[in-house]
C-alpha positions as CSV (number, residue, x, y, z in Angstrom):
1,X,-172.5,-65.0,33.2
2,X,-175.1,-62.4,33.5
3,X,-177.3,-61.6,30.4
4,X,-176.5,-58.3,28.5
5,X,-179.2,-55.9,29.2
6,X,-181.1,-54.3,26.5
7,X,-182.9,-51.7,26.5
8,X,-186.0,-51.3,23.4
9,X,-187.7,-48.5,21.5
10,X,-190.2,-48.7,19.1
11,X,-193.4,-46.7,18.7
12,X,-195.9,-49.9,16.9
13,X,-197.1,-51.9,19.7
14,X,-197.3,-54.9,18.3
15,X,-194.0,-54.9,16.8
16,X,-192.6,-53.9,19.8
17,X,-194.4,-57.0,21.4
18,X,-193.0,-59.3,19.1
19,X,-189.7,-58.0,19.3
20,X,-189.9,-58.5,23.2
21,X,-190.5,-61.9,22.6
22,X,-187.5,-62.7,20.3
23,X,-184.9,-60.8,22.9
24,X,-186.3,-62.6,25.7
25,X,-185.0,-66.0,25.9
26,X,-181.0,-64.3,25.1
27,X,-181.3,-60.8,26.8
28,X,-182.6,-59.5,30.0
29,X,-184.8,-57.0,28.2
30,X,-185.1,-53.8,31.5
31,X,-187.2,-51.9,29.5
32,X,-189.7,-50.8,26.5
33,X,-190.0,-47.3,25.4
34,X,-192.4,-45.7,22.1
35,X,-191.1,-42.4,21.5
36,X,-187.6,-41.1,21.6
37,X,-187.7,-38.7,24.5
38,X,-189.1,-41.6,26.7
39,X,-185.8,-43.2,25.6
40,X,-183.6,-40.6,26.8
41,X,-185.2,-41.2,30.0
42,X,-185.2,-44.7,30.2
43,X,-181.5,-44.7,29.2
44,X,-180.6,-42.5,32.0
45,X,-182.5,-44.6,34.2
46,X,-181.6,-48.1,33.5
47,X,-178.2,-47.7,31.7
48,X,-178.6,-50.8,29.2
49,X,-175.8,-52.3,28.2
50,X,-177.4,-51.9,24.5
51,X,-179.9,-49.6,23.2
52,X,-182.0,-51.1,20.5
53,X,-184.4,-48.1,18.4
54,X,-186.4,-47.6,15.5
55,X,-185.7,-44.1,13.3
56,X,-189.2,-43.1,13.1
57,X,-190.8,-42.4,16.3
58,X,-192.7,-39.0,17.3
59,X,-191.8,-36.3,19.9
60,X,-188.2,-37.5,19.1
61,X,-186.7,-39.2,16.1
62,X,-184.0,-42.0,16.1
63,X,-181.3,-40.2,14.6
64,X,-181.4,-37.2,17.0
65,X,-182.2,-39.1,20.0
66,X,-179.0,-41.4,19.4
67,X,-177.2,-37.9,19.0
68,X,-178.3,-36.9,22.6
69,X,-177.5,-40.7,23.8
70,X,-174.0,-40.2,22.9
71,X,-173.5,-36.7,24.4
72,X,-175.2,-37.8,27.3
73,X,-173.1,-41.2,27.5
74,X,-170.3,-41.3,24.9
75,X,-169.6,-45.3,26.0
76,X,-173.5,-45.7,25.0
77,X,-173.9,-48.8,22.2
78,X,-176.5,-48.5,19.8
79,X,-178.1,-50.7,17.5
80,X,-180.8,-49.1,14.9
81,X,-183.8,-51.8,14.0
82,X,-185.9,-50.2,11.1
83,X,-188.2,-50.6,7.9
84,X,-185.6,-47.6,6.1
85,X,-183.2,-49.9,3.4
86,X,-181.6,-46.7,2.8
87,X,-178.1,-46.9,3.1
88,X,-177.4,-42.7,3.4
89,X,-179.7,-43.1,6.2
90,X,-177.6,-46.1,7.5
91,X,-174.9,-43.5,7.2
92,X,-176.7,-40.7,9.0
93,X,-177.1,-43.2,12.2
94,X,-173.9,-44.2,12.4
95,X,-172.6,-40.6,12.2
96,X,-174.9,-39.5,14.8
97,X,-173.3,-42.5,17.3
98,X,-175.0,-46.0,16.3
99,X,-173.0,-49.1,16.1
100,X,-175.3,-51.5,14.8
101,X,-177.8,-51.1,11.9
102,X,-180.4,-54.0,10.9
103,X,-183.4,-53.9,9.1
104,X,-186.9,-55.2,10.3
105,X,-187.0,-57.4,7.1
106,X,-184.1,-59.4,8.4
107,X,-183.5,-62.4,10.4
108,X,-184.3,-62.7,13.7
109,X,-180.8,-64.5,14.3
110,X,-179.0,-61.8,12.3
111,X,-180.6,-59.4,15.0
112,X,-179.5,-60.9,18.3
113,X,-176.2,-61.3,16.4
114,X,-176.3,-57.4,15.7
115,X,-177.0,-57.3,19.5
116,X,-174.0,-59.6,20.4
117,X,-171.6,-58.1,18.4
118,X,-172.4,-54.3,19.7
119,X,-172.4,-55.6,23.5
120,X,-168.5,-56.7,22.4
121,X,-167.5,-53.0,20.8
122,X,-168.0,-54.2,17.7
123,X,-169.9,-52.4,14.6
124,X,-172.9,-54.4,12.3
125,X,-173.7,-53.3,9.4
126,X,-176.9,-56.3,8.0
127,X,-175.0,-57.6,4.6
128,X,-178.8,-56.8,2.7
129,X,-177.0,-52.5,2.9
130,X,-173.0,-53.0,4.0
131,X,-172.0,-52.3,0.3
132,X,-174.0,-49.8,-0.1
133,X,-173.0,-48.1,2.7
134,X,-169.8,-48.2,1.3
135,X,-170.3,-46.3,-1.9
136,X,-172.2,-44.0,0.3
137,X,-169.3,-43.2,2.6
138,X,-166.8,-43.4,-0.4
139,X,-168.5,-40.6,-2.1
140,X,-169.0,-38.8,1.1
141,X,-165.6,-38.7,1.5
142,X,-165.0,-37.2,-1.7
143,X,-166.9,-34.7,-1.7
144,X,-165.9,-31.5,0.5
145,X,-166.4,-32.1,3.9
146,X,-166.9,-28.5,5.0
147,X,-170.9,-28.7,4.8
148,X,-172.5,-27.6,7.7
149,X,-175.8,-28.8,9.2
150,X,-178.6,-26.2,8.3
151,X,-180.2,-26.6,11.6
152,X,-179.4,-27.0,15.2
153,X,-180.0,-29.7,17.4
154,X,-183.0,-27.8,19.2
155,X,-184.1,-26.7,15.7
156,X,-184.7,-30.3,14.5
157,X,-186.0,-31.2,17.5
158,X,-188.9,-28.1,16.9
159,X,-189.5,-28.8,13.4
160,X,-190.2,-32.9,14.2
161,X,-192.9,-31.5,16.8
162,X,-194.5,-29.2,14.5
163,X,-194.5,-31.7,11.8
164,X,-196.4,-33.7,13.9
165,X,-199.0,-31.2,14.2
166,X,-198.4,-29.7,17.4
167,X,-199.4,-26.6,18.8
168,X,-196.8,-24.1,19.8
169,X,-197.9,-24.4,23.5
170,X,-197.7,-28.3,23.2
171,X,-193.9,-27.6,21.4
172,X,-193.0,-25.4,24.7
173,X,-194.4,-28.2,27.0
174,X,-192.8,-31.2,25.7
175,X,-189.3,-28.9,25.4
176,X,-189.5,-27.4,28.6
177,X,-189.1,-24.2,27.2
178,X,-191.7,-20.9,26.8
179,X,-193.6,-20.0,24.1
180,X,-192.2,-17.4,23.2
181,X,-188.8,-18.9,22.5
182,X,-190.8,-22.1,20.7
183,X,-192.2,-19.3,18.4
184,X,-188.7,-17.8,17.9
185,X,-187.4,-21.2,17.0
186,X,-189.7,-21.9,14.3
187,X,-189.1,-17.6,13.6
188,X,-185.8,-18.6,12.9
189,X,-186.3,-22.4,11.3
190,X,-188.5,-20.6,8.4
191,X,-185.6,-17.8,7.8
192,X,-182.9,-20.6,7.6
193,X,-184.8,-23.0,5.4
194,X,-187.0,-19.8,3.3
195,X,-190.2,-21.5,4.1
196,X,-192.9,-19.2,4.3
197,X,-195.7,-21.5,5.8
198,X,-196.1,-24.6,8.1
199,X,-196.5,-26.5,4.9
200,X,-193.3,-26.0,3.4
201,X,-191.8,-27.2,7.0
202,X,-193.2,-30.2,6.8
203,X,-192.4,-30.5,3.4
204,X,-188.8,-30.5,4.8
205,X,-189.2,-32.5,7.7
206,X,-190.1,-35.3,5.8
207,X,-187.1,-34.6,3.4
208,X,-184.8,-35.0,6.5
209,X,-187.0,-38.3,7.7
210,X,-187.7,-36.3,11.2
211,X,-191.1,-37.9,10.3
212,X,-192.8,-40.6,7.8
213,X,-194.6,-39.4,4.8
């Protein structure tokens, strides 16, 4: 029986190294990406049978890029490997498309079990958040469901880059788009959010963990 094929995203070398060794010996690894837009290429490229990413990674974060995975390729399975215990995060990821969600701190059986039971259709939750999760997604539920995201997909993705310190030319670049419409996105970004300087932006990108602190 052929080995399920994995596909990896991390952005720390040396995490990503180790992690290459662990999947080895039960996966046929096809590829290692470091930032999330690499990953929507590699995806369209190899088509993994699993995805395996890290939330925090620049030009693209986890959450969004695993949005764009599952537009691209709804049948896409996803497993999020990451430092964030946070169980509204956890949350967030599965929302956006994930199936699996493990934490770096964790076994390294408990991950290629994560991996396993994704491959099958299955969803993983590690056991050191699932109740958690739960209480998150219980109060979720009662609350009104009506709220809308603040800011579009493209929006996020133009706040993460400029959070990162880029230039407006380097946002138009990596986006494909002109600057003009870069500096009409973050235009409208500050109306929507009333931030009246780059600061506050990142203030708020950090808030919505597009980026570390």
């Amino acid at each position: 029986m052929p080995k399920t094929r994995v596909l990896l995203a991390d952005d720390h070398a040396v995490v990503a190294q180790g992690l290459e060794a662990l999947l080895k010996d039960s996966f046929d690894l096809v590829g290692v990406v470091h930032d999330g837009r690499a990953l929507l290429d590699a995806d369209e490229k190899l088509r993994p049978d699993v995805i395996v990413t890290d939330i925090s990674m620049p030009l693209l974060n986890g959450i969004d890029a695993i949005r764009q995975l599952r537009a691209r390729r709804p049948g896409a399975n996803i497993v999020v490997l990451t430092m964030h215990a946070d169980p509204e995060l956890a949350v967030n990821a599965f929302r956006a498309g994930a199936s699996g969600y493990v934490l770096k701190i964790s076994p390294g059986e408990e991950f290629i079990s994560a991996i396993e039971q994704v491959a099958q259709g299955r969803a993983y939750v590690t056991p050191l958040l699932a109740k958690n999760v739960i209480d998150v997604l219980m109060q979720a539920h009662r609350k009104d469901s009506g709220q809308k995201e603040l800011l579009t997909v493209r929006q996020r993705e133009v706040l993460q880059l400029i959070a990162e310190g880029r230039t407006m030319k380097e946002v138009a670049s990596i986006l494909n788009i002109s600057p003009r419409t870069a500096e009409s996105h973050k235009y409208e970004i500050m109306q929507v959010l009333g931030a009246d300087t780059t600061a506050a932006l990142v203030q708020y990108a950090i808030r919505l963990k597009l980026v570390p602190e």
